[in-house]
N, CA, C and O atoms as a Tinker XYZ file with bonds, in Angstrom:
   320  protein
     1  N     43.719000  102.688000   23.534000    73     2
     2  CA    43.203000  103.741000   24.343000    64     1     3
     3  C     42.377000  103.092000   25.447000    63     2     4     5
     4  O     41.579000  102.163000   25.320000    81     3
     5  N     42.681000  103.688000   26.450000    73     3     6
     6  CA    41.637000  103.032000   27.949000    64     5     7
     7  C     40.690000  104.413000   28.052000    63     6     8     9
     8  O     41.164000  105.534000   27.866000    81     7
     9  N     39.337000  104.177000   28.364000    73     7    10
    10  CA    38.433000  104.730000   29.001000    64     9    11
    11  C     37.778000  103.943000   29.602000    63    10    12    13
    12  O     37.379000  102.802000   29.370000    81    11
    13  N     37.669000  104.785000   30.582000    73    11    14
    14  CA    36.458000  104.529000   32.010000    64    13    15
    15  C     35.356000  104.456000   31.218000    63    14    16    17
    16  O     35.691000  104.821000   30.091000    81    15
    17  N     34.111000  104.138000   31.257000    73    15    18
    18  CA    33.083000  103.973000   31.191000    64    17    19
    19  C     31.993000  105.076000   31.978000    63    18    20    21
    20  O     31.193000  105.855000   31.460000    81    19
    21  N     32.153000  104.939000   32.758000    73    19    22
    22  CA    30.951000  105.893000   33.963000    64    21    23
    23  C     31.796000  107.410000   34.081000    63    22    24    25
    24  O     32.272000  107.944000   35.082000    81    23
    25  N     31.781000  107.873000   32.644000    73    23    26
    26  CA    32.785000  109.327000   33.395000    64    25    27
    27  C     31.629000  110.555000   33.061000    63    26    28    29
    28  O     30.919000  110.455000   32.060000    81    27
    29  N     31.507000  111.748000   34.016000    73    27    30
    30  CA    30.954000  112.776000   34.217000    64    29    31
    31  C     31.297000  113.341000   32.498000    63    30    32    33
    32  O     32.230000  113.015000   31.765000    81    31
    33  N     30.049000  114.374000   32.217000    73    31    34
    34  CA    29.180000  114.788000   31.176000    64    33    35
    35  C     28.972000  113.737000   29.600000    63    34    36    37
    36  O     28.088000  113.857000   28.752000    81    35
    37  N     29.875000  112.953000   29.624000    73    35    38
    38  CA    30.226000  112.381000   28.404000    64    37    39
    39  C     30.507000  110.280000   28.829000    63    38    40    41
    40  O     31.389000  109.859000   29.577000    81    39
    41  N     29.705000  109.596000   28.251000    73    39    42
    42  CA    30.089000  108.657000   28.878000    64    41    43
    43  C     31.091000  107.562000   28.030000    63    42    44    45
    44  O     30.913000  107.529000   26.812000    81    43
    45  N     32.190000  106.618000   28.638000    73    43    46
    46  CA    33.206000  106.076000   27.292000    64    45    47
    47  C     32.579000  105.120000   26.461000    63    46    48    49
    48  O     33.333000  104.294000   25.946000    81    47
    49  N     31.521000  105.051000   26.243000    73    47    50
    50  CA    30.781000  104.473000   25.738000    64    49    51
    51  C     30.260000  105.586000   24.192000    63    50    52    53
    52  O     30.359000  105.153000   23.044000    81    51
    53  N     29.872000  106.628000   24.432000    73    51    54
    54  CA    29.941000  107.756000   23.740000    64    53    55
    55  C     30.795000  108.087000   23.068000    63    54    56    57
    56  O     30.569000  108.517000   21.937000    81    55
    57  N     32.234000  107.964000   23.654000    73    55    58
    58  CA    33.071000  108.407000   23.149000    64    57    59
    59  C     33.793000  107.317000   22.021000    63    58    60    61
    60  O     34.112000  107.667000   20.885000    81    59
    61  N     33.975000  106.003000   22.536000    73    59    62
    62  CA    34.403000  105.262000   21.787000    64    61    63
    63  C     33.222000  105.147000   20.512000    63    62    64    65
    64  O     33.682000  104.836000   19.413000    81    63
    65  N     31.643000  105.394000   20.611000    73    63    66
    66  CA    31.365000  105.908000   19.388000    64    65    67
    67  C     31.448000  106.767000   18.566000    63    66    68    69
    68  O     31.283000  106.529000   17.369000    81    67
    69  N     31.708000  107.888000   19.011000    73    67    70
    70  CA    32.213000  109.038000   18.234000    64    69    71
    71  C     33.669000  108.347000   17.636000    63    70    72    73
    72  O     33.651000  107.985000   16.460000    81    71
    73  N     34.285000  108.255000   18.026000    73    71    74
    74  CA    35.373000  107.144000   17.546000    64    73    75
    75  C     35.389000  106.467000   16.323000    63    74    76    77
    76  O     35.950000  106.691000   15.250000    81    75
    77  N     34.701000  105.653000   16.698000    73    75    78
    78  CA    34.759000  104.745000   15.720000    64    77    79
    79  C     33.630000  105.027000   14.533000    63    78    80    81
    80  O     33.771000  104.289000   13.558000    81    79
    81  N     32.536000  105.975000   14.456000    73    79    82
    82  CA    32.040000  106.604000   13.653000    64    81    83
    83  C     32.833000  107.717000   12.671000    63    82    84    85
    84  O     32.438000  108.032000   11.548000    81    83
    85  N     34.170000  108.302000   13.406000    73    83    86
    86  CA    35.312000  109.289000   12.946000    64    85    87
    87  C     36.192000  108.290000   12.175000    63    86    88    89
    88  O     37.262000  108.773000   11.806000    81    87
    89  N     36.045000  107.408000   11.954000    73    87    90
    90  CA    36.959000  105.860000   11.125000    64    89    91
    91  C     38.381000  105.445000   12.348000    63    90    92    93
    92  O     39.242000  104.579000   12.195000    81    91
    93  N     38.218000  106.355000   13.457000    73    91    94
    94  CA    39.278000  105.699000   14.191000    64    93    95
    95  C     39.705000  104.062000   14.583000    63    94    96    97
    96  O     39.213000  103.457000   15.535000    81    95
    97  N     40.370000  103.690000   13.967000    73    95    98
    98  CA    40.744000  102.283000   14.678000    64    97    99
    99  C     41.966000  101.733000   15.654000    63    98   100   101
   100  O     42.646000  100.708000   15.593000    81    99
   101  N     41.959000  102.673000   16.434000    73    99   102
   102  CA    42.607000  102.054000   17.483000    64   101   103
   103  C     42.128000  101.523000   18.443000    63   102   104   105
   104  O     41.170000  101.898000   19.119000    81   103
   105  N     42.956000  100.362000   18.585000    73   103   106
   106  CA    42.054000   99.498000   20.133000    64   105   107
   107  C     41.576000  100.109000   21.268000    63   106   108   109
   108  O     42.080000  100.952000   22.010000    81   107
   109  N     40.324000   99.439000   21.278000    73   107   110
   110  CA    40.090000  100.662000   22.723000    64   109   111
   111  C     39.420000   99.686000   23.975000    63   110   112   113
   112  O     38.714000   98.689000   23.823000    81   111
   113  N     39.767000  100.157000   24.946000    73   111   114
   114  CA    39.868000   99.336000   26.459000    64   113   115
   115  C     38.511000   99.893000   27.000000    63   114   116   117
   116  O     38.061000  101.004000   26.718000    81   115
   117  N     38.125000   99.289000   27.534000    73   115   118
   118  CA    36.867000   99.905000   28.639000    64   117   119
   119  C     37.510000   99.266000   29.787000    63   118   120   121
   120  O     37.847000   98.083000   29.811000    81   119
   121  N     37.687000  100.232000   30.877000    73   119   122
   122  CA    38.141000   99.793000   32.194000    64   121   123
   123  C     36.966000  100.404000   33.444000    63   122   124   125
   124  O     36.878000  101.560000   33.860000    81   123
   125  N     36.342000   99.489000   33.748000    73   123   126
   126  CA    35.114000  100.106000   34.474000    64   125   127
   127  C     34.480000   99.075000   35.100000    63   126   128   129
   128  O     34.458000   97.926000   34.661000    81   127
   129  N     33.780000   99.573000   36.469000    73   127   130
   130  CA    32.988000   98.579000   37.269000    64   129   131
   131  C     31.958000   98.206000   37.247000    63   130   132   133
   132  O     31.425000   97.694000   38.231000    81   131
   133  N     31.518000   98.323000   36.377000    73   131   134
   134  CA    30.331000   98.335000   35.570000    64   133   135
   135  C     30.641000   96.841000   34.695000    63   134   136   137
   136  O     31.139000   96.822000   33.570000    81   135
   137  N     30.221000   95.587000   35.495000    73   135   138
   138  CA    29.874000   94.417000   35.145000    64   137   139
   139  C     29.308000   93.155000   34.796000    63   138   140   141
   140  O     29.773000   92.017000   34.733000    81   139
   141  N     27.676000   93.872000   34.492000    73   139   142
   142  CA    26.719000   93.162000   34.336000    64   141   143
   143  C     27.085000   92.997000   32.415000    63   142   144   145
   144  O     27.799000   93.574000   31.595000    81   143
   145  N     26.047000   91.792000   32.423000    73   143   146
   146  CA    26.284000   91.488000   31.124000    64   145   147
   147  C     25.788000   92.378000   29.976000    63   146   148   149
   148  O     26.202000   92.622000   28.842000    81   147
   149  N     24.925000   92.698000   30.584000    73   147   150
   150  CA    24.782000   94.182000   29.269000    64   149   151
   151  C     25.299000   95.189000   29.637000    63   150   152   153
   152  O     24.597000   96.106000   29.211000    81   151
   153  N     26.288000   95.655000   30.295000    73   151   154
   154  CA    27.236000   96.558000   30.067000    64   153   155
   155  C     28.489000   96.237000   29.443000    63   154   156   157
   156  O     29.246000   97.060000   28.928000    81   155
   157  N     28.709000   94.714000   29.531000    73   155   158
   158  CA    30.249000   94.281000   28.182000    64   157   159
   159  C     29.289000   94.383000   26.599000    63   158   160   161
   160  O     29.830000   94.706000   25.542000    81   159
   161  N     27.983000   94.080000   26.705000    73   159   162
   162  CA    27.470000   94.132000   25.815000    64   161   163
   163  C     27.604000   95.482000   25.083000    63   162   164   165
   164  O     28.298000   95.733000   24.098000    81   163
   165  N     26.613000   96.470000   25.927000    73   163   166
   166  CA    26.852000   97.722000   25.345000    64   165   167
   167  C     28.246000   98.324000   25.253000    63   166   168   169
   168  O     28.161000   99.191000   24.383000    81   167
   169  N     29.497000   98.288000   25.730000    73   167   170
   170  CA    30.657000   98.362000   25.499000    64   169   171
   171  C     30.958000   97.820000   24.024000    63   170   172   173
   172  O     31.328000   98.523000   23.083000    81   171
   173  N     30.746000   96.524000   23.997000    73   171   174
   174  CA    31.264000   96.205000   22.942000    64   173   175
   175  C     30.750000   96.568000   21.525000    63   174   176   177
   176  O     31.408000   96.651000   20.488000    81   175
   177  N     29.126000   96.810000   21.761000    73   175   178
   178  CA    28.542000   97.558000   20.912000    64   177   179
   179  C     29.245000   98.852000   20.667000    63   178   180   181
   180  O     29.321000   99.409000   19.573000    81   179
   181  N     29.474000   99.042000   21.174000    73   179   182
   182  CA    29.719000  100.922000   21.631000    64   181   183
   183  C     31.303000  100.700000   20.488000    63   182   184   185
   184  O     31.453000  101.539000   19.601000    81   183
   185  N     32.034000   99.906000   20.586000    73   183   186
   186  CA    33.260000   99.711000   19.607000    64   185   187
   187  C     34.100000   99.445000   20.537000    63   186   188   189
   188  O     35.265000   99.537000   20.150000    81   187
   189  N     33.925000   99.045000   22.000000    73   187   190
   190  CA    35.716000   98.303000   22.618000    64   189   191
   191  C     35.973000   97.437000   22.245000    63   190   192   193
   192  O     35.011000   96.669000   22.239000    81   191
   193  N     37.023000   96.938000   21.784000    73   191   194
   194  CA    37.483000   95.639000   21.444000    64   193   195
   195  C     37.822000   94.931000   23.123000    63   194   196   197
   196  O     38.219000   93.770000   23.223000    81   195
   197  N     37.623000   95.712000   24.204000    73   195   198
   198  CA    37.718000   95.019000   25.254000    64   197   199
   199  C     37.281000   95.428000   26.662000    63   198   200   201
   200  O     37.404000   96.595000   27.035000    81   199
   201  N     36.764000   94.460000   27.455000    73   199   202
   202  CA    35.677000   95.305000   28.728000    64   201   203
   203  C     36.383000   94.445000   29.554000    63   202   204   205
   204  O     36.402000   93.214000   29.514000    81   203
   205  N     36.973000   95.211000   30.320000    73   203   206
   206  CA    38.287000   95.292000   32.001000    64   205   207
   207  C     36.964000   95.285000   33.060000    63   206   208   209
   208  O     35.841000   95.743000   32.852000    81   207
   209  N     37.305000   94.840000   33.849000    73   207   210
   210  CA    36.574000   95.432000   35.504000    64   209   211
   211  C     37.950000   95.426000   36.287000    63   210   212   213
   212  O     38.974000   94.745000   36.357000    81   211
   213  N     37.340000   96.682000   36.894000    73   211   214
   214  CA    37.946000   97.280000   37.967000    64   213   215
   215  C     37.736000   96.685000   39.412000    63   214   216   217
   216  O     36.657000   96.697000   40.005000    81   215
   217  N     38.442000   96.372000   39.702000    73   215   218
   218  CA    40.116000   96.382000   39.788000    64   217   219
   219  C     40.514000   95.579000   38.389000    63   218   220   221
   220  O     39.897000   94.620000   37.926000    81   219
   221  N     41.397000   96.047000   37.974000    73   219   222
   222  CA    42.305000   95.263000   36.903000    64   221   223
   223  C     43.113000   94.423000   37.022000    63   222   224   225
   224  O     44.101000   94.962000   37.521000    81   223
   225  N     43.361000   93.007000   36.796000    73   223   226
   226  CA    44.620000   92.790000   37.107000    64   225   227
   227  C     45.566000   93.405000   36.018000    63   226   228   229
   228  O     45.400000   93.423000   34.798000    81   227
   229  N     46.892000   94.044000   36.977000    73   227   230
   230  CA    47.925000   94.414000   36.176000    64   229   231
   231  C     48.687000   93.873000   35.138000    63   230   232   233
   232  O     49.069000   94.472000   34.132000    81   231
   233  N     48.963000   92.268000   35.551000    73   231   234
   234  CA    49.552000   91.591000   34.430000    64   233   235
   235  C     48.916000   91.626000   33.193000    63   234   236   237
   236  O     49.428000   91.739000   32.079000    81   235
   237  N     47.167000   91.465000   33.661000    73   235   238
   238  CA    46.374000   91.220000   31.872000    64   237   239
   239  C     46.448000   92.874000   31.304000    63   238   240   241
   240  O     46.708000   93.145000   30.131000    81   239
   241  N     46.163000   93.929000   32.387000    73   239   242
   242  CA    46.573000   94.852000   31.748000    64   241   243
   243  C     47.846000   95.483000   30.451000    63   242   244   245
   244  O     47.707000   95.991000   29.338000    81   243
   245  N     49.317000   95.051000   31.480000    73   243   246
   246  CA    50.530000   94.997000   30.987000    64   245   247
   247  C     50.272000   94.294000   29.483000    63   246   248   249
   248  O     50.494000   95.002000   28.501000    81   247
   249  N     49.926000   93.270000   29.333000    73   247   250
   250  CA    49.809000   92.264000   28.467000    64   249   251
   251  C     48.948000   92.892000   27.384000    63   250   252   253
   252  O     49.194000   92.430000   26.270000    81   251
   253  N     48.257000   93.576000   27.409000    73   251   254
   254  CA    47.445000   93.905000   26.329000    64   253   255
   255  C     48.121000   95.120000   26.272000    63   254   256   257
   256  O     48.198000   95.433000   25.084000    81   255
   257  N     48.540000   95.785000   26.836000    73   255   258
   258  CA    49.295000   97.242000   26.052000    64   257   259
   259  C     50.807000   96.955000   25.597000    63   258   260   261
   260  O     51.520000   97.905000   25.275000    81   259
   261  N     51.416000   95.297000   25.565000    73   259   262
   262  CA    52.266000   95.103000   25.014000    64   261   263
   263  C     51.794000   94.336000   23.910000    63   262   264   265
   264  O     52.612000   93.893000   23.104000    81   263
   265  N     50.684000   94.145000   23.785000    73   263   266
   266  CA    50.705000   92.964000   22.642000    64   265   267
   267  C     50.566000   93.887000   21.046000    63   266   268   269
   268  O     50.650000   95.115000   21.028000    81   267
   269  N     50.386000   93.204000   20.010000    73   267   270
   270  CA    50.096000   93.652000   19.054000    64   269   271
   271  C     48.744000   94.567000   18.663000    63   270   272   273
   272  O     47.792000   94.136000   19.315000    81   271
   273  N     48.374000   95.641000   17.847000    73   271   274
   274  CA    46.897000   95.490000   17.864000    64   273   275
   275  C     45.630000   94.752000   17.362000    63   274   276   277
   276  O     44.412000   94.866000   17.500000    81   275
   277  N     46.482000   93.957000   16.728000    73   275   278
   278  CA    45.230000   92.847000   16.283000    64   277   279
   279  C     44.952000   91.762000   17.549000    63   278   280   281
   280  O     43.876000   91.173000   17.445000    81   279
   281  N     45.598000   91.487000   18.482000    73   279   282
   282  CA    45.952000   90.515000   19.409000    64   281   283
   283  C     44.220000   91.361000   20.221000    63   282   284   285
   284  O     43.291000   90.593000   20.471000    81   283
   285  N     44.049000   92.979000   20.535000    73   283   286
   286  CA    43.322000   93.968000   21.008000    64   285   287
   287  C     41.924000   93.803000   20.777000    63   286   288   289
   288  O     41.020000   94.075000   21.567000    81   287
   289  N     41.785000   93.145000   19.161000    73   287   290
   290  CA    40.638000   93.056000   18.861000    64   289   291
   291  C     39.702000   92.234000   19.401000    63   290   292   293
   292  O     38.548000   92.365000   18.993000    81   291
   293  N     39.937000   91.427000   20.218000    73   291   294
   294  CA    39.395000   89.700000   20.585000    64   293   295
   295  C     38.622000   90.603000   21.990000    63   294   296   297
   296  O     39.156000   91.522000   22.610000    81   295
   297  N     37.892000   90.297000   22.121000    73   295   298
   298  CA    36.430000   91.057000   23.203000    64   297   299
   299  C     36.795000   89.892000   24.527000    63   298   300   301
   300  O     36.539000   88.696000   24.384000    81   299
   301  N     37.239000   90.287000   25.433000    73   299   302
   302  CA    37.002000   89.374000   26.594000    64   301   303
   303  C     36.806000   90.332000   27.883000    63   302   304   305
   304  O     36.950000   91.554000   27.891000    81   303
   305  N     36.470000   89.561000   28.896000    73   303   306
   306  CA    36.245000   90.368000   29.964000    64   305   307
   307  C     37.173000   89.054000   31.101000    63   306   308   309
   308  O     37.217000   87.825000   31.150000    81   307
   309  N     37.917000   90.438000   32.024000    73   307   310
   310  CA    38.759000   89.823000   33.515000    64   309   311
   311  C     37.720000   88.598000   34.131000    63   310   312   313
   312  O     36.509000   88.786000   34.253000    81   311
   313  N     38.364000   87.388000   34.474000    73   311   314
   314  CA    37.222000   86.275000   35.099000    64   313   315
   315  C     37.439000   87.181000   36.551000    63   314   316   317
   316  O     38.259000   88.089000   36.689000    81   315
   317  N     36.693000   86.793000   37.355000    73   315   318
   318  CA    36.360000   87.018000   38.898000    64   317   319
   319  C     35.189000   87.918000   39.240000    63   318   320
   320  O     34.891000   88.123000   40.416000    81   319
């Protein structure tokens, strides 16, 4: 699952806790411009197994919604 991060009334940070407090385990993406180090932090707190900045590259995108979901779990963030 991809969520934005910075979204109006509810933030994906919120949501991926409600999430993962509901026993959901599906991988979940944070795709957001929001790139200081305590925001991959709190992301990852929050339960993403992964923090994107926007712009994305497409290939790493592609690549993680083809890979396996354990491949999902590994926390990294886009270099640049």
């Amino acid at each position: 699952m991809i969520l934005d991060i910075g979204m109006p009334c509810i933030s994906g940070c919120d949501v991926a806790r409600r999430l993962r407090e509901s026993g959901t385990q599906v991988p979940l993406i944070a795709l957001t411009g929001w790139g200081q180090a305590t925001d991959r932090e709190q992301a990852l707190a929050a339960g993403f197994n992964r923090h994107l900045l926007k712009p994305v590259a497409i290939p790493l995108l592609l690549d993680l919604l083809s890979s396996r979901p354990s491949s999902a779990a590994r926390p990294v963030e886009r270099p640049g």
